[in-house]
N, C-alpha and C positions, 0 to 999 in steps of 0.2 A: 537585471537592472529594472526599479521600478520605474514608471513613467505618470506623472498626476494626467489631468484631466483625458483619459481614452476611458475607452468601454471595455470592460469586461465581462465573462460569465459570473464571477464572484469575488469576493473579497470585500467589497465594500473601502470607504474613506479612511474609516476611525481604524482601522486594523493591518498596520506598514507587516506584517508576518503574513497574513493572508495574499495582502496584495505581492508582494515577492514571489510567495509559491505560488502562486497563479499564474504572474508573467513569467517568472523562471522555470518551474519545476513542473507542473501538471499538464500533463501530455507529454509529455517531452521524452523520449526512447529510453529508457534505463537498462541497463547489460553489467552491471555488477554484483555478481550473488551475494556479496553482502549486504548491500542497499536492498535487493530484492529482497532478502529474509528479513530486513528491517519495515518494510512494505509489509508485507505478511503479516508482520505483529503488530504494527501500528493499526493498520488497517483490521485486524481483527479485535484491538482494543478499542477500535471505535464504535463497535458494535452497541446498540442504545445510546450513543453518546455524539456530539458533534466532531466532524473534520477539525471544527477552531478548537475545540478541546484538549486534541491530541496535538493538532500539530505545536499548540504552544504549552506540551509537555515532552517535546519530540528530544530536546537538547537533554533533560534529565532522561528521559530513554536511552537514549544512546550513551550516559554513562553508566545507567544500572546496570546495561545489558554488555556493558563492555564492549561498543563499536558496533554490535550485532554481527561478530565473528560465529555463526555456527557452530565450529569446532568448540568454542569456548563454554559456548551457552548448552550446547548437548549434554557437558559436565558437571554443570550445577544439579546440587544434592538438596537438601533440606536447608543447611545451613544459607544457600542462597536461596529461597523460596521464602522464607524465613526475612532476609534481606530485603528483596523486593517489596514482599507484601508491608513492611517497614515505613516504605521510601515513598514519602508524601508528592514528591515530585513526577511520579506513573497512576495509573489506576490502578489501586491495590483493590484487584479483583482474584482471587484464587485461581479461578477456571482458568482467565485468560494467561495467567503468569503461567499457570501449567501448560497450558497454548504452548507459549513461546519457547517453553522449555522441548514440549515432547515436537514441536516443531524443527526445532533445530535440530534433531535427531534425522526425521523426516527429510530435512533437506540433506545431509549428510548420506542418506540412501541416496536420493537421487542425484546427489552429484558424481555418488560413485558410478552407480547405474548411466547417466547421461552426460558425465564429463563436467557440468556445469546446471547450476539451477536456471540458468539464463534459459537455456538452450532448452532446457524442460519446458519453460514457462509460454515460452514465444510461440511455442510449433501450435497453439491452440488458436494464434491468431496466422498460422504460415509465414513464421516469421519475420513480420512486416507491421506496422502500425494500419491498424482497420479505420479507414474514413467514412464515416456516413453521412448523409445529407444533415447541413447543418440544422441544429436544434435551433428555435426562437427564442425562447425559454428554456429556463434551468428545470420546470418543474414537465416539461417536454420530451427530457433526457430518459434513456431508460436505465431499470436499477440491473436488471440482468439481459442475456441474449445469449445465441445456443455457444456462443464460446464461451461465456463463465459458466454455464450448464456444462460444458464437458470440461472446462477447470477443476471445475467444483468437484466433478462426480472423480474424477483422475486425483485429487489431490485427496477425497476423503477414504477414496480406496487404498491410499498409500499410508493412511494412518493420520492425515493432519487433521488440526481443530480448530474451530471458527473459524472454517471455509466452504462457506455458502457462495451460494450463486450470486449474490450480493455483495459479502464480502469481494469475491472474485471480480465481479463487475469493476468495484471502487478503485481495487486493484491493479486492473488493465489500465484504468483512467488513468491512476497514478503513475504509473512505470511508461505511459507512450505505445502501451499495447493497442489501446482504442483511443484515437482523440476525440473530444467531444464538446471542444470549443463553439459557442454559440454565434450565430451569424451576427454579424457586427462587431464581435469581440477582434480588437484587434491583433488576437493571439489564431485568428479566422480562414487570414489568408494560407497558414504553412497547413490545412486539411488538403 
């Protein structure tokens, strides 16, 4: 639920899609291996590009990519590669679409391996949301720290792509692994 006149880390006035994800979604604990491999890819499309970019290409995401089912997306061939790089509504970047593809493979290992990509993903933070003293500023925040360094290094040894320590950082943000609500934001007090 958005709310006007409070303080936030981001989103700004002119933008009701930002400001939604802001007050709803960012930080906020996610544990659904779909969403999380949706995360993943999202998150690694945004690579050179803005948060507002993707998130307001998130809805055509999610139908190129068919829900961000894993299982589904591990099976695309050329003909869908083909599809994507097509479909004006994602970034049709080659690399990244190859990402997502040979990622959902990747998670398909590890959920055999760990029962759940959840449960892969969380133990880097001891399965719990990491709080650290609030930032004043957004430009305050840091982009990595030694848990998206052992993300990163676990997730590139497993065969995934564009996942940097960076990316990874973005990533805990997003899923509620780290929150990193700014002091004042009144999303501030649940740290």
């Amino acid at each position: 639920m958005t709310m006007p006149n409070i303080t936030r880390c981001f989103g700004g006035d002119a933008d009701p899609l930002m400001l939604r994800y802001h007050d709803d979604e960012w930080g906020v604990p996610l544990h659904d291996d779909n969403l999380l491999y949706e995360a993943i890819v999202l998150d690694g499309a945004q690579a050179g590009l803005s948060w507002r970019t993707i998130l307001h290409k998130r809805e055509a995401y999610r139908l190129a990519f068919q829900g961000f089912d894993p299982a589904v997306v591990s099976a695309y061939g050329e003909p869908d590669r083909q599809r994507l790089l097509a479909d004006a509504g994602i970034v049709r970047n080659r690399q990244k679409i190859d990402a997502a593809i040979n990622n959902a493979r990747c998670v398909l290992a590890v959920q055999q391996e760990y029962g759940s990509l959840d449960r892969f993903l969380w133990q880097f933070t001891g399965y719990k949301t990491i709080r650290r003293a609030a930032y004043r500023t957004y430009q305050e925040i840091p982009t990595t720290s030694p848990e998206s360094d052992a993300m990163s290094a676990e997730l590139r040894k497993r065969g995934f792509k564009f996942a940097g320590s960076t990316i990874c950082y973005a990533l805990m943000q997003a899923t509620g692994m780290i929150n990193d609500h700014l002091e004042g934001c009144f999303r501030a007090p649940e740290r």
